[in-house]
TORKEMI-67441 format. One record per residue (C-alpha): residue number from 0; residue in three letters; x, y, z. Coordinates in steps of 0.05 Angstrom, whole numbers, plus 32768, in hexadecimal, padded with zeros to 4 digits. Example, Ala and Ser with C-alpha at 12.3 -4.5 7.8 and 13.67 -1.06 7.14 Angstrom:
<roro 0; "ALA"; <80F6; 7FA6; 809C>>
<roro 1; "SER"; <8111; 7FEB; 808F>>
This chain:
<roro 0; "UNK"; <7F85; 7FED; 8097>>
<roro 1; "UNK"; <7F96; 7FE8; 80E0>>
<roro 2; "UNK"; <7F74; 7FCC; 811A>>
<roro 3; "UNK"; <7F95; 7FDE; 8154>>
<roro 4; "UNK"; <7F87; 7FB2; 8184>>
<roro 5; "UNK"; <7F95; 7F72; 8159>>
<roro 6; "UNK"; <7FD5; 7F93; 8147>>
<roro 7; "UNK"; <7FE5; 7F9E; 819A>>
<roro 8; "UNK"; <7FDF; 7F51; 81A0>>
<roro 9; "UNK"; <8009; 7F3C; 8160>>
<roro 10; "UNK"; <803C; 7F6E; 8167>>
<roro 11; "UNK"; <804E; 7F74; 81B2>>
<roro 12; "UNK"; <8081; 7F4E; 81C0>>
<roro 13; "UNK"; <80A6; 7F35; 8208>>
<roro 14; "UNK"; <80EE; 7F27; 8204>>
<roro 15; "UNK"; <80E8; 7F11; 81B4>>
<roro 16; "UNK"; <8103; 7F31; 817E>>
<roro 17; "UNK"; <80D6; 7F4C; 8143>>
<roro 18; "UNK"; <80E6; 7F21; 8102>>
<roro 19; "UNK"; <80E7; 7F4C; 80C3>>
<roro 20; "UNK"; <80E0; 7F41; 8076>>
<roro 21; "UNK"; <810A; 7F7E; 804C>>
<roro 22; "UNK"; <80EC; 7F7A; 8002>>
<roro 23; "UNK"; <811B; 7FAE; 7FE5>>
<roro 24; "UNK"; <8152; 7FB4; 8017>>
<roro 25; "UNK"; <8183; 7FCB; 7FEC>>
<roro 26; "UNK"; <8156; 800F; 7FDC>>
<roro 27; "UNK"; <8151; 804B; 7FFD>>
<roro 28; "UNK"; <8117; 8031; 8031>>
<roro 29; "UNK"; <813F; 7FF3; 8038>>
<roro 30; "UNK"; <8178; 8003; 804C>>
<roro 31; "UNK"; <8158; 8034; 807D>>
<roro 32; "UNK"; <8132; 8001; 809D>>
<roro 33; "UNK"; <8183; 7FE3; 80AD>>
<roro 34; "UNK"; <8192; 8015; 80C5>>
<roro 35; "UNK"; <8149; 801C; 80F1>>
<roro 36; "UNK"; <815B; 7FCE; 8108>>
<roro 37; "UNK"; <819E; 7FD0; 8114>>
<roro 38; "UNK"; <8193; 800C; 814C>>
<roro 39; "UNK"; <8170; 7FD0; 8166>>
<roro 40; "UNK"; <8189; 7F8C; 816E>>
<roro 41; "UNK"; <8165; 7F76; 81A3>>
<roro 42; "UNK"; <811D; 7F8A; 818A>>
<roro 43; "UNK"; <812D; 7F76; 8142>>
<roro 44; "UNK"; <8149; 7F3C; 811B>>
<roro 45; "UNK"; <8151; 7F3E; 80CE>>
<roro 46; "UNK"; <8133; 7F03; 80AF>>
<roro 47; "UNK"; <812D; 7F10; 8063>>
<roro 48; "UNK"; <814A; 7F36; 803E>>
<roro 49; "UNK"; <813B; 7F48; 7FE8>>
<roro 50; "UNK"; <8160; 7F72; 7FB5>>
<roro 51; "UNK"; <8152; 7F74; 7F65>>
<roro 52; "UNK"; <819A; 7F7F; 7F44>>
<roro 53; "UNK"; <81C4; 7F9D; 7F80>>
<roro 54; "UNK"; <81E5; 7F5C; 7F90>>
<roro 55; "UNK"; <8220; 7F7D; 7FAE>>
<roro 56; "UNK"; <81FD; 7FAA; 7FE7>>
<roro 57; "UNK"; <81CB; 7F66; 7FF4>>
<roro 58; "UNK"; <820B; 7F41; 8004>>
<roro 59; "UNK"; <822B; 7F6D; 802D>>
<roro 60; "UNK"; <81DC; 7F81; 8051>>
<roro 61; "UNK"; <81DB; 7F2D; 8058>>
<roro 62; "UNK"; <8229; 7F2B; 8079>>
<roro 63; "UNK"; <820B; 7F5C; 80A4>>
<roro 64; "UNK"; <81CA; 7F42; 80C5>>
<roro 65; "UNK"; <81CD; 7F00; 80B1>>
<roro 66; "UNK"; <818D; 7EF3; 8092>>
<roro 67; "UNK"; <8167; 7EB1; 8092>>
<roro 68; "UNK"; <8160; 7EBA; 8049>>
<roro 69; "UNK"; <8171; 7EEB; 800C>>
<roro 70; "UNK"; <8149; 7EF1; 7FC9>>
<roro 71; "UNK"; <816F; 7F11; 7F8E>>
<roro 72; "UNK"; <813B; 7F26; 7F51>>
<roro 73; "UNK"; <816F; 7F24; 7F1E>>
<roro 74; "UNK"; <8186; 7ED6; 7F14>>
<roro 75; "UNK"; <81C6; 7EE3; 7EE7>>
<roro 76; "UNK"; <81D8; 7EFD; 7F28>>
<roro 77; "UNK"; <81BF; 7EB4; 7F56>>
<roro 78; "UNK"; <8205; 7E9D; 7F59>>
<roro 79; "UNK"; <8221; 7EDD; 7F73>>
<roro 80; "UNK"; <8202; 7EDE; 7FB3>>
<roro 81; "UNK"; <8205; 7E8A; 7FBA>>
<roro 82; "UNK"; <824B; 7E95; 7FB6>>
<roro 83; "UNK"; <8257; 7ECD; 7FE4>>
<roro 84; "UNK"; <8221; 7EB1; 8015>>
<roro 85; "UNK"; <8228; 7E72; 8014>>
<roro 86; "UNK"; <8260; 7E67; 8053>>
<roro 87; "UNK"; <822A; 7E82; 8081>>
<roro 88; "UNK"; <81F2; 7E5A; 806F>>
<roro 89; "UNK"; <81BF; 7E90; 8058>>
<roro 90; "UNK"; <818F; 7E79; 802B>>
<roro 91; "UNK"; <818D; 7E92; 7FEA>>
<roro 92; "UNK"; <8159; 7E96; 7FB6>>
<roro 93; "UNK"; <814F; 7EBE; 7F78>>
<roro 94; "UNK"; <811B; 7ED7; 7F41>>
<roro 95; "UNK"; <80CA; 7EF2; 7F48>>
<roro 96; "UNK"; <80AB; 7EB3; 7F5F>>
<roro 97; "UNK"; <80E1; 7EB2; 7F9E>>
<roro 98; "UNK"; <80D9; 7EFA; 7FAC>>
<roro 99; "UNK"; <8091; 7EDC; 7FB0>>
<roro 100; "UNK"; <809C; 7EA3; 7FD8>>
<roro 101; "UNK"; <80CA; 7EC1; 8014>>
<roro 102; "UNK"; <809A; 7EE1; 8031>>
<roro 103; "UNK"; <8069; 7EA8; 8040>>
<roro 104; "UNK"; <80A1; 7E8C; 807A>>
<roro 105; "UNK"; <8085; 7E7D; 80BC>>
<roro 106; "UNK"; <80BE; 7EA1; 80DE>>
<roro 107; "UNK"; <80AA; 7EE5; 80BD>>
<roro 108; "UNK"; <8088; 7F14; 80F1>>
<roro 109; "UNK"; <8083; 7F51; 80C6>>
<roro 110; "UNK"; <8096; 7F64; 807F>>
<roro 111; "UNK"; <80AF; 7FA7; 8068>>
<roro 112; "UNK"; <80A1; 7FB0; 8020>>
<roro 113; "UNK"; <80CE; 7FE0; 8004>>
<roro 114; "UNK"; <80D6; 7FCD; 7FB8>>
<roro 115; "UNK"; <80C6; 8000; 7F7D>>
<roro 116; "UNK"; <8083; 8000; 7F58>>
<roro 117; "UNK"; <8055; 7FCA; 7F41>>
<roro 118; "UNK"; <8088; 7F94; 7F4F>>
<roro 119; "UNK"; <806D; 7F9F; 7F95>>
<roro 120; "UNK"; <8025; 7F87; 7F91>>
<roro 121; "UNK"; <8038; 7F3A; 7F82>>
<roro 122; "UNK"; <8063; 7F2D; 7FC9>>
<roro 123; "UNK"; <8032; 7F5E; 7FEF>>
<roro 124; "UNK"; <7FF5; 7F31; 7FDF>>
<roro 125; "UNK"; <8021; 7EF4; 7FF0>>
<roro 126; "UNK"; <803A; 7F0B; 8031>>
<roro 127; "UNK"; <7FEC; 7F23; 8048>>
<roro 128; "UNK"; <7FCF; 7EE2; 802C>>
<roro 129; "UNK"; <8005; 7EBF; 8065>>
<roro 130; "UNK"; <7FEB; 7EE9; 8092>>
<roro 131; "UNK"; <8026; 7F13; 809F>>
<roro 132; "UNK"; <801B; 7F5C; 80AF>>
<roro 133; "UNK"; <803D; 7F94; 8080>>
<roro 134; "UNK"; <8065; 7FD1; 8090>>
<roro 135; "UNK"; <8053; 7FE5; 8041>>
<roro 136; "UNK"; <8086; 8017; 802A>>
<roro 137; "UNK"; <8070; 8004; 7FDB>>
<roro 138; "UNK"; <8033; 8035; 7FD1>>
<roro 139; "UNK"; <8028; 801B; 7F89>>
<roro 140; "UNK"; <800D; 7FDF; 7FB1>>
<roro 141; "UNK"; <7FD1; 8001; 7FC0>>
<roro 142; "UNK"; <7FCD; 8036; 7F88>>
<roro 143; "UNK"; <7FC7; 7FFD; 7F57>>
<roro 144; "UNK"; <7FA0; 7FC9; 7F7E>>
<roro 145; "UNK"; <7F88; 7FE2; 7FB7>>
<roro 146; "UNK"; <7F4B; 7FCF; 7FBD>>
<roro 147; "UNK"; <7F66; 7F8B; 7FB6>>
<roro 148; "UNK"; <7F91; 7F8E; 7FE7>>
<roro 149; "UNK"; <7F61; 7FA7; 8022>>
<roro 150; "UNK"; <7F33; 7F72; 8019>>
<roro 151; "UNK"; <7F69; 7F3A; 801E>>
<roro 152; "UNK"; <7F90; 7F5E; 8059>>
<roro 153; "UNK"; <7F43; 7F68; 8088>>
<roro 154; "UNK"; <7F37; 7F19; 806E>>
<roro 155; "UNK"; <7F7F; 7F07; 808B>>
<roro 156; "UNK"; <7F7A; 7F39; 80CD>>
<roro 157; "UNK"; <7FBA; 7F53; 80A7>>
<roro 158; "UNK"; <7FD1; 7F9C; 80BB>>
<roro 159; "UNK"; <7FEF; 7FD2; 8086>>
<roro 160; "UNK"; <8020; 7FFF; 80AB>>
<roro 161; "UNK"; <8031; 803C; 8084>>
<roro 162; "UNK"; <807C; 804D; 8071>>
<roro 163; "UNK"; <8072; 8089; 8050>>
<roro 164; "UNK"; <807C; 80CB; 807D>>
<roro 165; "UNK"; <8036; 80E3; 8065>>
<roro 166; "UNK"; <8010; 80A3; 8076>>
<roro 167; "UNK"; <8038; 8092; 80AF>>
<roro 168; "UNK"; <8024; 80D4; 80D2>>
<roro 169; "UNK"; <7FDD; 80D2; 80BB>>
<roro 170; "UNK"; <7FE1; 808B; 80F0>>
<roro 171; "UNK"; <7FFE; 80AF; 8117>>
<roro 172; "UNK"; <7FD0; 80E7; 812B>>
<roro 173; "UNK"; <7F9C; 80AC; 8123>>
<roro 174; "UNK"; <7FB4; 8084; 8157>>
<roro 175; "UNK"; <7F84; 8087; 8194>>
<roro 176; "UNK"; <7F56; 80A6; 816B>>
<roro 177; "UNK"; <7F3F; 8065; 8148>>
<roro 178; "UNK"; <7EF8; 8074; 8161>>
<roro 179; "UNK"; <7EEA; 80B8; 813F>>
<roro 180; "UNK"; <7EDA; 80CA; 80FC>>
<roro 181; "UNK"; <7F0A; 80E4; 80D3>>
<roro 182; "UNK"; <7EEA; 8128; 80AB>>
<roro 183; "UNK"; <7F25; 812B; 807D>>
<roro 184; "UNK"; <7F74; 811F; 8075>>
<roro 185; "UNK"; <7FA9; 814C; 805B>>
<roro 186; "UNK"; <7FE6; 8139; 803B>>
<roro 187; "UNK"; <8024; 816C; 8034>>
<roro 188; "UNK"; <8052; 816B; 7FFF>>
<roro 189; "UNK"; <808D; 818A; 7FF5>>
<roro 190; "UNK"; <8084; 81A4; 7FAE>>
<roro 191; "UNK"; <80C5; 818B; 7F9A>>
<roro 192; "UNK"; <8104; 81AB; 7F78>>
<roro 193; "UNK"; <80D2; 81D0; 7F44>>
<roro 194; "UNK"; <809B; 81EA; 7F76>>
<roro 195; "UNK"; <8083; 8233; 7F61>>
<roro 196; "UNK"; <809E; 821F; 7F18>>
<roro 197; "UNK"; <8069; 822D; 7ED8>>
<roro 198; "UNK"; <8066; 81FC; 7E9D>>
<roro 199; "UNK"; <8096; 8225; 7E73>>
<roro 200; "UNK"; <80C5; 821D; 7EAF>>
<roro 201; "UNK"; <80BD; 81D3; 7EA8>>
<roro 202; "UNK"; <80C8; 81C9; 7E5E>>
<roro 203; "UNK"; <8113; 81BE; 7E64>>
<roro 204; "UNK"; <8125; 81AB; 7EAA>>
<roro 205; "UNK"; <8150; 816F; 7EAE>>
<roro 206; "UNK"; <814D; 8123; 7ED1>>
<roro 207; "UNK"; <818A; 8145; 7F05>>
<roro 208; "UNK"; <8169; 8179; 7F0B>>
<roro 209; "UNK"; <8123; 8155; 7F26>>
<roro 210; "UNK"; <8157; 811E; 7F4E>>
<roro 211; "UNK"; <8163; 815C; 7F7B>>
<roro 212; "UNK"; <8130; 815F; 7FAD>>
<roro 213; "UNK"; <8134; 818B; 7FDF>>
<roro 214; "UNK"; <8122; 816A; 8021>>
<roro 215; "UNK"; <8121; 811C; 801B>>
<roro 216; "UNK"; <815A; 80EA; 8002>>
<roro 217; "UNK"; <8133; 80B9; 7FDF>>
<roro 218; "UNK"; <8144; 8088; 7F9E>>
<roro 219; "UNK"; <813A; 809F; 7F5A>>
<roro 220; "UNK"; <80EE; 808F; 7F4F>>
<roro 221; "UNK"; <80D4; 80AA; 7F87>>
<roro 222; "UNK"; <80FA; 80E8; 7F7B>>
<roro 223; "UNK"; <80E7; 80F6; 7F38>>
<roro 224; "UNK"; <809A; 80E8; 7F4C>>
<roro 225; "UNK"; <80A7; 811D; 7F83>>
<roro 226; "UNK"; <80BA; 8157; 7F4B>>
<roro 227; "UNK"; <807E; 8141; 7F23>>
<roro 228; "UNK"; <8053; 813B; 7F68>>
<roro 229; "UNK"; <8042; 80F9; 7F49>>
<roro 230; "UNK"; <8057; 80E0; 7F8A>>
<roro 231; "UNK"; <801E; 8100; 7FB4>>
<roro 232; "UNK"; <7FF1; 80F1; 7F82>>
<roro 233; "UNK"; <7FFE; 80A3; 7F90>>
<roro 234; "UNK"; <8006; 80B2; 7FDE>>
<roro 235; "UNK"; <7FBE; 80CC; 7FD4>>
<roro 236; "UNK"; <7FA5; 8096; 7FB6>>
<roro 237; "UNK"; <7FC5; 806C; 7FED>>
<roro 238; "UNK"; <7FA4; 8090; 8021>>
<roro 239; "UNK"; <7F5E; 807E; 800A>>
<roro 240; "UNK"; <7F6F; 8032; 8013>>
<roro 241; "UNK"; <7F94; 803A; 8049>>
<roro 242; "UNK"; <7F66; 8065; 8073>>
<roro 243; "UNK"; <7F22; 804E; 8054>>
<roro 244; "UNK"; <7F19; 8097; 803B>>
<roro 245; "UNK"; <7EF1; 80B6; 7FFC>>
<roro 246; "UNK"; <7F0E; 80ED; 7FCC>>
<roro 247; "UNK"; <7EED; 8124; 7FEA>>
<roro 248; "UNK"; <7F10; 8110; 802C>>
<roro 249; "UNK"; <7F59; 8116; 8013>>
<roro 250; "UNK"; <7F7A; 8158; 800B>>
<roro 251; "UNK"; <7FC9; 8171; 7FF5>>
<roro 252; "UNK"; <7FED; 81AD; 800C>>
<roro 253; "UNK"; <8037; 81C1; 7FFA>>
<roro 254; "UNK"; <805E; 81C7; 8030>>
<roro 255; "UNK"; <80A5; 81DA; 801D>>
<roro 256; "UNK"; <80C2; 81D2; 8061>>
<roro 257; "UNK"; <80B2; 818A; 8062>>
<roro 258; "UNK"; <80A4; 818A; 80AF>>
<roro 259; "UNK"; <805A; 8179; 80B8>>
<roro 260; "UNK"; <8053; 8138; 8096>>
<roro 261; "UNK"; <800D; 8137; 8097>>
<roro 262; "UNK"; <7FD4; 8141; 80BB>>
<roro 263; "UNK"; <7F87; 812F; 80D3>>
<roro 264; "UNK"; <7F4A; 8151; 80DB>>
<roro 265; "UNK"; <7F13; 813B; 80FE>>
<roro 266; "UNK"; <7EC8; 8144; 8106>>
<roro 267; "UNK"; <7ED2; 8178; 8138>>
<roro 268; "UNK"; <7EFD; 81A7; 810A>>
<roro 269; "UNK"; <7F39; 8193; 8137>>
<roro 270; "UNK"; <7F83; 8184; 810C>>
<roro 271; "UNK"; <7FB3; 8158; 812C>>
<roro 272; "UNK"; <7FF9; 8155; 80FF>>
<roro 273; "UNK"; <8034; 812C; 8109>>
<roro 274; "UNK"; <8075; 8155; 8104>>
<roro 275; "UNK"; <80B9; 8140; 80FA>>
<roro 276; "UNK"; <80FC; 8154; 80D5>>
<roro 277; "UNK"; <8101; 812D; 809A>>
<roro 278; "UNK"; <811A; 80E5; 80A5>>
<roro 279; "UNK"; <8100; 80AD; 8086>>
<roro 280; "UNK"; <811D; 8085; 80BB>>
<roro 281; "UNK"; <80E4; 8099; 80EE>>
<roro 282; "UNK"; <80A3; 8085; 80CA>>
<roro 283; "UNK"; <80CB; 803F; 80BC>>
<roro 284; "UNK"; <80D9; 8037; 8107>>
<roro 285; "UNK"; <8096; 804B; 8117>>
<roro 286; "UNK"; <8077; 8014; 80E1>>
<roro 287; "UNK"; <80A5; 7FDF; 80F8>>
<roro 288; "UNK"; <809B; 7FED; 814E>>
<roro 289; "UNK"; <805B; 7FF9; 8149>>
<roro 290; "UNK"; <8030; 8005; 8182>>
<roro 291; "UNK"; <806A; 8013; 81A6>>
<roro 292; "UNK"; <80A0; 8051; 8199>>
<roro 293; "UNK"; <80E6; 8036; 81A7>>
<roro 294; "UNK"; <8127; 8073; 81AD>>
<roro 295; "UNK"; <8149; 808F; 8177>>
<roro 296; "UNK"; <8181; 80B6; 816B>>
<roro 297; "UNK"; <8161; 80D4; 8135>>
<roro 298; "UNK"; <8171; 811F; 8134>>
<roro 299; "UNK"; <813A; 814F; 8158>>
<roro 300; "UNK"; <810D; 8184; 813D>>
<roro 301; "UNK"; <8117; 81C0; 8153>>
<roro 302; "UNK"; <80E7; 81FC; 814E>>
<roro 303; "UNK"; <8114; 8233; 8154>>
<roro 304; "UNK"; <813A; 821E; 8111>>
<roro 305; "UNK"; <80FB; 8225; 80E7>>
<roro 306; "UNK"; <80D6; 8264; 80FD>>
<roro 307; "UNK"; <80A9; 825C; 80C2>>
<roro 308; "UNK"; <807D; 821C; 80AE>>
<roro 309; "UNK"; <8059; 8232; 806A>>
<roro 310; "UNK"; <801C; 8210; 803F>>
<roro 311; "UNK"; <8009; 821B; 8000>>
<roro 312; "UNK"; <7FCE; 81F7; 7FCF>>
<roro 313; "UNK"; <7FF5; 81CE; 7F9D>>
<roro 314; "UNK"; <7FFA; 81E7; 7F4D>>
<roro 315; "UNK"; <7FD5; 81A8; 7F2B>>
<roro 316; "UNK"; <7FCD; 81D3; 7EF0>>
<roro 317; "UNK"; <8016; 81CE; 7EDE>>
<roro 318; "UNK"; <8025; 818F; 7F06>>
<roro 319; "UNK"; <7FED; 8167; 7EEA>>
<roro 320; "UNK"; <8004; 8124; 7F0D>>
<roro 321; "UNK"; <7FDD; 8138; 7F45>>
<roro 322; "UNK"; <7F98; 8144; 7F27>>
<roro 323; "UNK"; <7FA4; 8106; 7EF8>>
<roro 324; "UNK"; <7FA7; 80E1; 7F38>>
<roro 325; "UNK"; <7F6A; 80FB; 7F5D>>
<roro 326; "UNK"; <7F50; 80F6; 7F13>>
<roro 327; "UNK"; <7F66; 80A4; 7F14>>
<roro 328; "UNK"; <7F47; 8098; 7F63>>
<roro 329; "UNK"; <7F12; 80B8; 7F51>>
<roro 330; "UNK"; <7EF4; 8084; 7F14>>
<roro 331; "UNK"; <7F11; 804D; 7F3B>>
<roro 332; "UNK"; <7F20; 8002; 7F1D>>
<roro 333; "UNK"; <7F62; 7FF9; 7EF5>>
<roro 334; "UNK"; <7F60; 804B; 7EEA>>
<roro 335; "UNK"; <7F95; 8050; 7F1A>>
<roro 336; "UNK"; <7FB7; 8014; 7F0D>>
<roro 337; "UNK"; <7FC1; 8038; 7EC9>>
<roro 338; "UNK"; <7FDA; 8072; 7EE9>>
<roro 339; "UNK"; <8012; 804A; 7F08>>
<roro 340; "UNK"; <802A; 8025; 7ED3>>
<roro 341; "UNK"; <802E; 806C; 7E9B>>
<roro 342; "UNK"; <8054; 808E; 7ED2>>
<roro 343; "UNK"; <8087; 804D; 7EE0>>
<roro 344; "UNK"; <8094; 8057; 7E96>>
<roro 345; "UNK"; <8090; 809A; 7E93>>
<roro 346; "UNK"; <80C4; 80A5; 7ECC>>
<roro 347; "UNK"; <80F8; 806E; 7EB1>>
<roro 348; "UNK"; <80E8; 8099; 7E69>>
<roro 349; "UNK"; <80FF; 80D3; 7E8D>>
<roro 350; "UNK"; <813B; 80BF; 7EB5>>
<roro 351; "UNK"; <8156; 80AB; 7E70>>
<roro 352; "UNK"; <814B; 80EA; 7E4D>>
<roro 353; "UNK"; <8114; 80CE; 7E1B>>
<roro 354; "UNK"; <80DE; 80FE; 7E31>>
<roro 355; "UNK"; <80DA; 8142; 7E55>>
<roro 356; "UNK"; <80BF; 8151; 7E96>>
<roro 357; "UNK"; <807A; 8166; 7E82>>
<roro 358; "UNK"; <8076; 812D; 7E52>>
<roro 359; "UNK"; <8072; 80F2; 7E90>>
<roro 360; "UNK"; <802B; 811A; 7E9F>>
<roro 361; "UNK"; <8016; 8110; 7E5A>>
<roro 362; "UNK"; <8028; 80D4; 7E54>>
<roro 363; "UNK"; <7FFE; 80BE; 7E8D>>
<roro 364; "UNK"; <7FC8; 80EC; 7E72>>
<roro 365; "UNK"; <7FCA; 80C8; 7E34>>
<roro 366; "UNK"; <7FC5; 8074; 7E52>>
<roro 367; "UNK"; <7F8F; 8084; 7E79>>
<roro 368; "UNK"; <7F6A; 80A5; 7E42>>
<roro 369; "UNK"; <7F6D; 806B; 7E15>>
<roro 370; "UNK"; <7F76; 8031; 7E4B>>
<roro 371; "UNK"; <7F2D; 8008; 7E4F>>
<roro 372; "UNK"; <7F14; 800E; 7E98>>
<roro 373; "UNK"; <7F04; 7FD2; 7EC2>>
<roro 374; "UNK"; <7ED8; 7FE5; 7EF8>>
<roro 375; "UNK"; <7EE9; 7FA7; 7F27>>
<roro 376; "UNK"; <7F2D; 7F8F; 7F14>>
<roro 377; "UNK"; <7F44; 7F46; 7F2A>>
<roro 378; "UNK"; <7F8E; 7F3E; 7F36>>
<roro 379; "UNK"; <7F98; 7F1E; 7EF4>>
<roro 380; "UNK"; <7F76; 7F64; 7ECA>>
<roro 381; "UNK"; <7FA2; 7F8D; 7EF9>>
<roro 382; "UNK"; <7FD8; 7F6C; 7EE1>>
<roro 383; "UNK"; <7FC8; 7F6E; 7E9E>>
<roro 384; "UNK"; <7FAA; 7FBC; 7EA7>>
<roro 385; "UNK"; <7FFB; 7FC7; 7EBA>>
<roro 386; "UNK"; <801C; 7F9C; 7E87>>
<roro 387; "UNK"; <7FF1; 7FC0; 7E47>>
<roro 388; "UNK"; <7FF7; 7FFF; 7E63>>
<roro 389; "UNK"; <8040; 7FFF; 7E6C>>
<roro 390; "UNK"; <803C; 7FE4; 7E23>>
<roro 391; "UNK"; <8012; 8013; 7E02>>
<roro 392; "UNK"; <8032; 804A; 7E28>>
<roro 393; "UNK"; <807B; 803E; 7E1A>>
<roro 394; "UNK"; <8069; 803A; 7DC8>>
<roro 395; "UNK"; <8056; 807F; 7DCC>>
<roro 396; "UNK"; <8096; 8094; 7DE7>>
């Protein structure tokens, strides 16, 4: 969902500072994305920014940059943030219809949305009906409703920049090759703390355990969807909106060293990848800059310190996330939107010790199995797909 030129003219800016929207700033993306604009305050200038319950870190993040305005989710915590903010006259708003709202301002140029899960499709459509392009960093967006979103973001001329270090370097090796057909896409994957691991290995490892990944520093969601490789499941269900792919144009291979983050292949049988060490912080930069590529001091790859880049095909017998999610693209409609929702429950189930590892697959297994399929879904029956699912789903924990 980008058209390069239109994106030139919007984005390309003489002697003005890029205005940017944080939905989740307090997160691990969020606060990134600080750190991403605060290496540079004269190309950047922080004009939102959102947190759920952190109302401590948003305070301190609002001290810093001096925001416009601040959402807080959580309203018991409203008077918090008036309080502490209110001597340097930063607006402040709370609850889900503000989170909403914010991102309709005029003096938005770009919002990065960085919140967790389905609570990310609501301000997304808001901020693409304004017009406002997205630096999307919330893949559930587009798992659950993506081909929703698409349509509204061509009607608006509204670009979706890719956050994640997969998607991010799939644009990348597409850039200046806009004009030639894609044959296919491969996303790599770590394989998380359990790669190589059988079922039986599974059946009693624990939430610290899968918080351990080996490569990225990420928040507790994301991580746990790693070990599962729920995560690439969604990322590949991302890539088909985001790309304009089909199924048999996606592929996944584990690699361990985390180094290629993803790669292209084209009619002619040539594969550009992007390659990087892993630091979230560069995809974000590259979302938020984009078209140009500002300095970093961001540490350097160097070949000599990893003789050895391996791939491997991914084990979707024991790590069934993956094949339920090709499973869930694949039929289309609310089918992934059911996907999403079993695994948000699922993972919270998990973190609190209420089912095992292998249970989050079955659970997922199990909601879209007895979930009724809507072929066409308008925003309303996704958000009643999510809100029965997560229902039905948590009764059977």
């Amino acid at each position: 969902m980008i058209d390069n030129q239109s994106t030139f003219e919007k984005l390309f800016y003489v002697n003005e500072k890029k205005r940017i929207a944080i939905l989740g700033s307090t997160g691990s993306i969020g606060t990134q994305a600080l750190e991403v604009i605060d290496a540079h305050p004269d190309y950047f200038e922080v004009e939102v920014l959102t947190a759920q319950h952190n109302a401590n870190l948003l305070i301190e993040q609002a001290k810093k940059f001096k925001p416009n305005a601040v959402v807080i989710g959580a309203d018991e915590k409203y008077e918090q943030v008036l309080l502490a903010l209110s001597p340097l006259d930063i607006k402040v708003f709370a609850g889900e219809s503000a989170l909403a709202s914010v991102v309709e301002m005029d003096s938005i140029d770009l919002v990065l949305t960085a919140l967790v899960g389905f609570s990310g499709l609501r301000p997304t459509l808001r901020a693409i009906a304004a017009g406002k392009n997205i630096a999307l960093a919330n893949k559930e967006t587009l798992v659950v409703a993506g081909e929703l979103v698409t349509r509204l973001a061509r009607d608006k001329g509204v670009n979706l920049f890719p956050v994640d270090s997969e998607h991010s370097a799939i644009f990348q090796c597409l850039v200046g090759e806009f004009h030639n057909p894609v044959e296919k896409i491969i996303l790599t994957a770590s394989g998380g703390p359990f790669r190589g691991m059988k079922t039986r290995d599974l059946e009693k490892v624990t939430a610290a355990q899968a918080l351990k990944h080996p490569n990225w520093t990420m928040g507790a969601k994301v991580t746990i969807d790693s070990a599962s490789l729920m995560n690439k499941g969604l990322e590949v269900i991302e890539a088909k909106w985001l790309f304009g792919l089909k199924a048999d144009q996606i592929d996944v291979v584990v690699h361990p060293q985390s180094i290629v983050h993803s790669l292209v292949q084209f009619g002619d049988g040539s594969i550009k990848a992007q390659l990087g060490l892993p630091d979230m912080r560069l995809p974000i930069q590259f979302a938020l800059t984009y078209p140009e590529r500002l300095g970093s001091s961001f540490p350097r790859f160097d070949f000599a310190k990893y003789p050895a880049l391996t791939f491997e095909k991914p084990d979707t017998e024991t790590f069934r996330n993956l094949a339920l999610s090709f499973e869930a693209m694949a039929r289309g409609g609310n089918m992934p939107c059911v996907l999403n929702a079993a695994n948000e429950v699922a993972v919270e189930a998990f973190l609190k010790g209420k089912i095992d590892f292998l249970g989050m697959s079955k659970l997922v297994e199990q909601s879209m199995a007895e979930m009724s399929f809507i072929a066409h879904p308008t925003l309303e029956e996704y958000v009643e797909t999510d809100r029965e699912t997560r229902i039905k789903a948590t009764a059977r924990i």
